[in-house]
C-alpha positions in Angstrom: 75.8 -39.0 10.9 74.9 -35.5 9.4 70.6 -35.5 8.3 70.6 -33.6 5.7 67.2 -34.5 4.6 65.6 -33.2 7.1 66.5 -29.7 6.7 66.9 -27.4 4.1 68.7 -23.9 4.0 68.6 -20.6 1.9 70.5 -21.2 -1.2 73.2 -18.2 -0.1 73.9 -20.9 2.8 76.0 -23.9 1.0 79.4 -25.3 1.9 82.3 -23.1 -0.2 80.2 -20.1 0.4 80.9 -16.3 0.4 79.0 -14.4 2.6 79.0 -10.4 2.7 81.5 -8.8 5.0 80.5 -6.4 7.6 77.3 -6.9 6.9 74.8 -8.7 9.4 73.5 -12.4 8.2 70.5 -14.3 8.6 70.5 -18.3 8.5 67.4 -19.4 7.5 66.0 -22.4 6.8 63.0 -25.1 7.7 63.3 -28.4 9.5 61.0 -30.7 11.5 57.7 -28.1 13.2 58.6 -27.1 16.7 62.0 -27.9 17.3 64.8 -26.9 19.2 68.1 -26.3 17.2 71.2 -25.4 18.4 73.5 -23.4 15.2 77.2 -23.3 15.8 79.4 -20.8 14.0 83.1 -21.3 14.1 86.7 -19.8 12.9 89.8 -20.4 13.8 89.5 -17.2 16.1 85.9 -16.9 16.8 82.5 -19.6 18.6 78.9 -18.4 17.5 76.4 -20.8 19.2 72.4 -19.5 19.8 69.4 -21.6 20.0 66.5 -21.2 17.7 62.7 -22.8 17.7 61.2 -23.9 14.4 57.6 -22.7 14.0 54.5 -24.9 13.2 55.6 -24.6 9.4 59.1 -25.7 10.3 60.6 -22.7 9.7 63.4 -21.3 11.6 65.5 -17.5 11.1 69.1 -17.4 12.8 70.6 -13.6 13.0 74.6 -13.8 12.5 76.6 -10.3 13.8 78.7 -8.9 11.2 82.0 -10.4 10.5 85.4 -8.4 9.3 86.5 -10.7 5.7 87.6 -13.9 7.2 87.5 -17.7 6.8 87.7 -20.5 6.7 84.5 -21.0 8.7 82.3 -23.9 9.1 78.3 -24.3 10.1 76.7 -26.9 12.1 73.1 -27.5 12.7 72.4 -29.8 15.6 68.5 -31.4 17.1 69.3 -32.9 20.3 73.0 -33.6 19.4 72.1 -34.6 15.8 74.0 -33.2 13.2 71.4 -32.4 11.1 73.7 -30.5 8.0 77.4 -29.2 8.9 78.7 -26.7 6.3 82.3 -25.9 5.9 85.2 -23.5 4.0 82.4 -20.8 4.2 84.0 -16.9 4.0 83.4 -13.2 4.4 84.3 -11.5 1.7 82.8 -9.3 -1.6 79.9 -10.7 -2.7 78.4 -9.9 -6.3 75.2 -10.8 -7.9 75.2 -10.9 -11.7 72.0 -11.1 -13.4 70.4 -11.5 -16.9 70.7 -13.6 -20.4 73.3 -16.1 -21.3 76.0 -14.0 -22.1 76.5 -13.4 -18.5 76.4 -17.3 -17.7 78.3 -18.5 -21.4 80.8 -20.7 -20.4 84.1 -20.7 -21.0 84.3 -24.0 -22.5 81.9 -22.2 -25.6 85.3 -19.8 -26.5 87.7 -22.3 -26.5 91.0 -20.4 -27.2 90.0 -18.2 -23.5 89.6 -21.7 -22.0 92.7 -22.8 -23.6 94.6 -19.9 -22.1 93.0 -19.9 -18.7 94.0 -24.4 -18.6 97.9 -23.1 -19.5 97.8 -20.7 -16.4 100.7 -22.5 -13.9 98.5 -23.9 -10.8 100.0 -20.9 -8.5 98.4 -18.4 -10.8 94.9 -19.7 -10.3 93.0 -17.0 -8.4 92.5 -19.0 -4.9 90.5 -16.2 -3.5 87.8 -16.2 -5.9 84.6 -18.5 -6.1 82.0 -18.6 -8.2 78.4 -19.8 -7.7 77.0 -21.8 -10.7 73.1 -23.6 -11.2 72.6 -26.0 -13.9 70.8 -23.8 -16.3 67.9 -26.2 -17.3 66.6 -26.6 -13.3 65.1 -23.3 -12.5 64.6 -24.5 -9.0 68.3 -26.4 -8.9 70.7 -26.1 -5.8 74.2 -24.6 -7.1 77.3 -24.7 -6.3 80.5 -22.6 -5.7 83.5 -23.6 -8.1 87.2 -22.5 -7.0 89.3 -21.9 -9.9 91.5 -25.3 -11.1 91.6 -27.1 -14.5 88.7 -28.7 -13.4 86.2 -25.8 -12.7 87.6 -23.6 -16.1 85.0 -25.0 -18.3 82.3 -24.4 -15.9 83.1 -21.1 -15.7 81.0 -18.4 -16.8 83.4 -16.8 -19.2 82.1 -13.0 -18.4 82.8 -13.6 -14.3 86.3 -15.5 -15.1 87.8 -12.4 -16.6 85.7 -10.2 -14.2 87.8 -12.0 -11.2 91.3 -11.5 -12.5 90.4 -7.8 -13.5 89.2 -7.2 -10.4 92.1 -9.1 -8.1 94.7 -7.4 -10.5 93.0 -3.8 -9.6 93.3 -5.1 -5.9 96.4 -6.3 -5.5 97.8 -3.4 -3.7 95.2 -4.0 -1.2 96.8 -4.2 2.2 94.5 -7.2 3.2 92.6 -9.4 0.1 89.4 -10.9 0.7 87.8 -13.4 -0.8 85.0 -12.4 -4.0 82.1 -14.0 -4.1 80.4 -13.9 -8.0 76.9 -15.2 -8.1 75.7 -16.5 -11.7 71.7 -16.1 -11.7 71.5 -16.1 -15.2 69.2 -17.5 -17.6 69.2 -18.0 -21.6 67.3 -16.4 -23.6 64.9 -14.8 -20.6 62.7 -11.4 -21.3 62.8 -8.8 -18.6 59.1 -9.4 -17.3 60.0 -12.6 -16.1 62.9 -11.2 -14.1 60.3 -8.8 -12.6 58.1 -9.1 -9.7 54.8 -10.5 -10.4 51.8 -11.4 -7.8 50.8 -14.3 -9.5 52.8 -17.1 -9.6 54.6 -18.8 -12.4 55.4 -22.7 -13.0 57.7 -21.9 -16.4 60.7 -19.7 -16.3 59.2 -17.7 -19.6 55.9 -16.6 -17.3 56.1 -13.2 -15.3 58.1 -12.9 -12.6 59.5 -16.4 -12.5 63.2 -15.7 -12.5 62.2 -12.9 -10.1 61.1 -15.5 -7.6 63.2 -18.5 -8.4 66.7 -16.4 -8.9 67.0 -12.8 -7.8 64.8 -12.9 -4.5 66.7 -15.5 -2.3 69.5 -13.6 -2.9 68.4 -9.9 -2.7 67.1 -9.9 1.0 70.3 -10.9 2.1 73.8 -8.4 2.3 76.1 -8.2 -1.1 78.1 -5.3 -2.3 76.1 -4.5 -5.9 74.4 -6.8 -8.7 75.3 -6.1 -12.1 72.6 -6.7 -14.6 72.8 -7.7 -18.1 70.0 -8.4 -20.5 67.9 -6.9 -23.0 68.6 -8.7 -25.9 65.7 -10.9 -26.0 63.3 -7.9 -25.6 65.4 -6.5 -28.2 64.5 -9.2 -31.1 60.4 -9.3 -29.8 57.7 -7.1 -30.4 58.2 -4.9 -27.3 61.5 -3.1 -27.5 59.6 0.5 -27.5 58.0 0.0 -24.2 61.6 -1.8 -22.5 62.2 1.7 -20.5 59.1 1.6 -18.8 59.7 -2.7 -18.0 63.2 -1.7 -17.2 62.3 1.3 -14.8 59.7 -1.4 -13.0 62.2 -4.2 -13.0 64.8 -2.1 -10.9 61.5 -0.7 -8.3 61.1 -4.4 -7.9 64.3 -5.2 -7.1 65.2 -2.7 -4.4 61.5 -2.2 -3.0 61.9 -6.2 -2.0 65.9 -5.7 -1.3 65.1 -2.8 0.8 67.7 -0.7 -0.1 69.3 1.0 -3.0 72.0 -1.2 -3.9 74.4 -0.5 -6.3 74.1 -1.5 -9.7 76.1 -2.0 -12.4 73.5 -1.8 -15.8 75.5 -3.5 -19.0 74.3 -2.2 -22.4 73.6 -4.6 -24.7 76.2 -6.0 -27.5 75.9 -4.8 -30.9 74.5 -7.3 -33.3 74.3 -8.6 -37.5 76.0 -6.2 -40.0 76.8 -2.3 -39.5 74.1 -0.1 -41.3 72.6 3.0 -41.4 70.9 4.4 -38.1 67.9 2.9 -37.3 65.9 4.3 -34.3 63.2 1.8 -34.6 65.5 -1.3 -34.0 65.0 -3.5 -31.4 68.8 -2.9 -30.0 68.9 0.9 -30.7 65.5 1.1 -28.4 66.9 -1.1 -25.4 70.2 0.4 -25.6 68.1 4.2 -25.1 66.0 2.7 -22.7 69.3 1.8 -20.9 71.1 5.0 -21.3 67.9 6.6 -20.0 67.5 5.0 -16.8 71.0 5.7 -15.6 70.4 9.3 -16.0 68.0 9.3 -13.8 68.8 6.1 -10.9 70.8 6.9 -8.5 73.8 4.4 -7.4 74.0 3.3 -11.0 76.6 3.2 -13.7 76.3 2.1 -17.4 78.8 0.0 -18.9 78.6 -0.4 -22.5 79.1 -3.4 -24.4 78.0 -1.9 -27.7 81.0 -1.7 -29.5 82.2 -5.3 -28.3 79.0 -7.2 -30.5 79.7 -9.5 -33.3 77.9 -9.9 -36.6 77.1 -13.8 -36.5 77.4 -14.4 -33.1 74.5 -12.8 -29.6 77.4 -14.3 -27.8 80.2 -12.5 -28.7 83.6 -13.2 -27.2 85.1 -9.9 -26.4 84.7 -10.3 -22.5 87.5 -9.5 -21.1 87.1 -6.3 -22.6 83.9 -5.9 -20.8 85.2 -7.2 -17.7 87.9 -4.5 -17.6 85.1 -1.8 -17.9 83.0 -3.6 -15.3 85.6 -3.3 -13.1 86.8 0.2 -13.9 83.0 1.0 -13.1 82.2 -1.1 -9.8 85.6 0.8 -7.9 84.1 4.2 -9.2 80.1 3.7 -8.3 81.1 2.1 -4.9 83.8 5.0 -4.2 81.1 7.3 -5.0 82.7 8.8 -7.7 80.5 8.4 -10.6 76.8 8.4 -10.3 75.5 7.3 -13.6 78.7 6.3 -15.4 77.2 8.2 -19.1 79.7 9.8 -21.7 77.4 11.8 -23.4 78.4 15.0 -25.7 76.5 18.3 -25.9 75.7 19.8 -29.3 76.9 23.6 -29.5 77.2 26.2 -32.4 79.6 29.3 -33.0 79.6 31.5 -35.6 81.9 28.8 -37.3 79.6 26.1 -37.6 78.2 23.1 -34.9 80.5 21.0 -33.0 79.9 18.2 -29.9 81.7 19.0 -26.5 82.8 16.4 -25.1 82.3 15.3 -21.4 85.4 16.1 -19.1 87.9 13.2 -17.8 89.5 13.4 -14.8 92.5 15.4 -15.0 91.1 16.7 -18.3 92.8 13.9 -20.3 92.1 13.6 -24.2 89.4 11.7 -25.7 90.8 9.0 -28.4 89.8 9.3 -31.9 90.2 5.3 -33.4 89.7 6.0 -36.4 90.5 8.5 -38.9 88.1 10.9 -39.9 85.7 9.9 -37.0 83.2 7.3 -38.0 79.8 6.5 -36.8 78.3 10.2 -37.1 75.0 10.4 -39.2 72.6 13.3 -40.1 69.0 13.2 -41.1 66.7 15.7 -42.7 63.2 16.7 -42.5 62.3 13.7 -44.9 63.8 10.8 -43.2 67.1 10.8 -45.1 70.1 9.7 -43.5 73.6 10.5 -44.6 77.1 10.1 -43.1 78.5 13.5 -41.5 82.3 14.6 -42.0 83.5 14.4 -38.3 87.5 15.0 -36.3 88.3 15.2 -33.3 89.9 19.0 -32.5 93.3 19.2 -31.4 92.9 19.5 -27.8 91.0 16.2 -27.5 87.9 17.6 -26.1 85.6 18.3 -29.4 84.3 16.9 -32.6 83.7 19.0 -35.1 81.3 18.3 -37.4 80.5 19.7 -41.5 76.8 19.3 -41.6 74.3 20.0 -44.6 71.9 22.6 -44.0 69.1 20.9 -44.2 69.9 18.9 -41.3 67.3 18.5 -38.5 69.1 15.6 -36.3 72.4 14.3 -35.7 72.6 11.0 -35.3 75.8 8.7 -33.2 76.1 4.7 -33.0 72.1 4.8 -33.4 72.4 1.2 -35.0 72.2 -2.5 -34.6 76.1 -2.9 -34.8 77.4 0.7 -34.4 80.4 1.5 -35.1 81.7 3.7 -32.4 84.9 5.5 -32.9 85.6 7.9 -29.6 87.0 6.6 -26.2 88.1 7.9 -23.1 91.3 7.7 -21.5 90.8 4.2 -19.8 89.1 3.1 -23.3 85.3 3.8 -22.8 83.6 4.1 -25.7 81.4 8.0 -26.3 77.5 6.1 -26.1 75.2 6.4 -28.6 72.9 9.4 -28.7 70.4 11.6 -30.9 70.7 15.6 -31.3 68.3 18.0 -32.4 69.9 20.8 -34.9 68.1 23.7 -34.9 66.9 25.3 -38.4 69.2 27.6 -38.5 72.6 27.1 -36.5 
């Protein structure tokens, strides 16, 4: 009879798990001080077996050798022919970390027309290669557990990682040989970047410094996963500190690869517009954090922005468009792991000719047209010397790759989706939206 009691593993190591292919592993764990323990890897195809001491604190490190994506595979820890835990159906795969506020970790059972669709999926189209690792979201030191996709699971869901798996399977499924994808929910409502941040004291509530650090991101960072995509900000957004979030947000990411050890790749969401459209407003809580955002994937390597700006809702911090975001999260992980996009930023240039100022636009591959939604352009401000802020006259040219603009002279800046709820209006090709940003017009242009 297994003694699970008297042993305790890594939360990466549970039955149903999805460990990172290719990539070496370390079971880790404590038990009783000094023992001997025999661990016993096994596949259809392959026999692991070592022996491992426990130390005078009862802790005990195994090394696994990398593994091709394979699986089923099962775990058993033995003390003198005592089976003292025996996981199985564990996996190599893709592996995925996703990090921040609730609306990475809102259920699907809170939109119920997307749970409604997913429950009227036939059983054969339920994604059978996909898991998803869930904690109960009011236990910040709660074991999890992986959910496979059935009528069952679908509520538990997180809705952002439900359409994130069939975007991402459908993008794969030319793939000569599938693997299983891991997505790892460390969320947590309503949390403000300095507790997801490293801190050397330690913290007994989740709201303290460098809580969630400890609790969530660090058990799972020292281990091997393909990238972590982080989204939060809105929290910092609505307090007091939204003008220093570039500087928390530069620290948070030092945090998390000085303890990961590596520069993994990371996928930054910018934050969901929010309440009505207005004018621009560049001391807004959101329009700060969404800056601080833009700013930081300038300048990181192995990062790419995804924007969720344009997706917001006016009642609603949660709002519903996420398969929409999945797409572009998707669209974004196969560029930033093929190496094809560094930061992942549309951002426009301001230029002037003896005809007046216009933006040029940032090429697309093969040179393909941007897409003008509405008509004239909308979301294009100017401001003056004194502060005042009116809308700017703005089409896209005829070759797609310009926006020319009929601005007052007395304009001093140029101003694009610098709002709580902008109101973006330019997209790319595969339907990325122009980000926000803030010109300079010289006096006399």
């Amino acid at each position: 009879m297994a003694r699970m009691s008297m042993i305790r593993l890594t939360a990466r190591w549970s039955s149903g798990a999805v460990l990172q292919h290719n990539e070496p592993q370390q079971l880790s764990g404590t038990a009783a001080p000094k023992q001997l323990l025999r661990v016993t890897l096994q596949s259809q195809h392959k026999l692991y077996q070592v022996e491992t001491h426990t130390d005078a604190q009862g802790v005990f490190s195994v090394d696994i050798p990398p593994q091709p994506p394979s699986g089923p595979w099962t775990c058993t820890i033995t003390l003198a022919d005592v089976v003292l835990i025996s996981l199985h159906d564990l996996w190599f795969g893709q592996l995925l970390l996703f990090a921040g506020q609730s609306n990475v970790g809102w259920p699907l059972a809170r939109y119920p027309d997307q749970l409604s669709a997913a429950l009227q999926l036939p059983a054969a189209d339920a994604l059978c290669n996909v898991r998803c690792y869930v904690t109960d979201a009011a236990d910040l030191h709660g074991t999890g557990q992986w959910l496979q996709q059935n009528s069952a699971s679908y509520p538990h869901w997180p809705a952002l990682l439900y359409h994130f798996s069939h975007e991402y399977v459908a993008s794969t499924l030319s793939s000569q040989s599938p693997m299983m994808l891991g997505l790892v929910d460390l969320s947590w409502p309503g949390s403000a970047i300095d507790a997801w941040t490293e801190a050397s004291v330690p913290a007994s509530s989740p709201w303290q410094p460098g809580a969630l650090f400890a609790a969530k991101l660090a058990p799972w960072l020292q281990q091997p996963f393909a990238a972590l995509l982080w989204y939060q900000g809105e929290q910092d957004a609505m307090g007091k500190e939204a003008a220093h979030y570039a500087d928390k947000l530069q620290q948070w990411l030092h945090s998390c690869r000085r303890y990961a050890g590596w520069d993994f790749p990371l996928l930054l969401v910018q934050i969901a517009g929010f309440g009505k459209p207005g004018l621009p407003d560049l001391q807004h809580g959101f329009v700060q954090v969404r800056l601080a955002q833009q700013q930081l994937a300038a300048v990181t390597p192995n990062c790419a922005l995804v924007s969720a700006a344009d997706l917001g809702d006016e009642k609603d911090i949660h709002p519903p468009l996420k398969a929409e975001l999945a797409r572009r999260l998707v669209l974004a992980l196969a560029a930033l792991l093929s190496g094809q996009r560094a930061a992942g930023l549309w951002l426009a240039t301001l230029q002037h000719h003896s005809a007046g100022t216009f933006l040029q636009l940032p090429v697309q591959a093969g040179a393909a047209r941007w897409q003008g939604r509405t008509t004239p352009l909308t979301g294009f401000y100017c401001m003056n010397a004194k502060g005042q802020i009116r809308e700017v006259q703005a089409e896209l040219s005829a070759d797609g790759q310009q926006i020319l603009l009929q601005l007052p002279p007395e304009t001093s800046i140029l101003l694009y989706g610098l709002s709580a709820q902008p109101q973006l209006s330019l997209y790319t090709a595969q339907g990325e939206p122009l980000l926000p940003q803030k010109w300079s017009v010289p006096a006399v242009y």
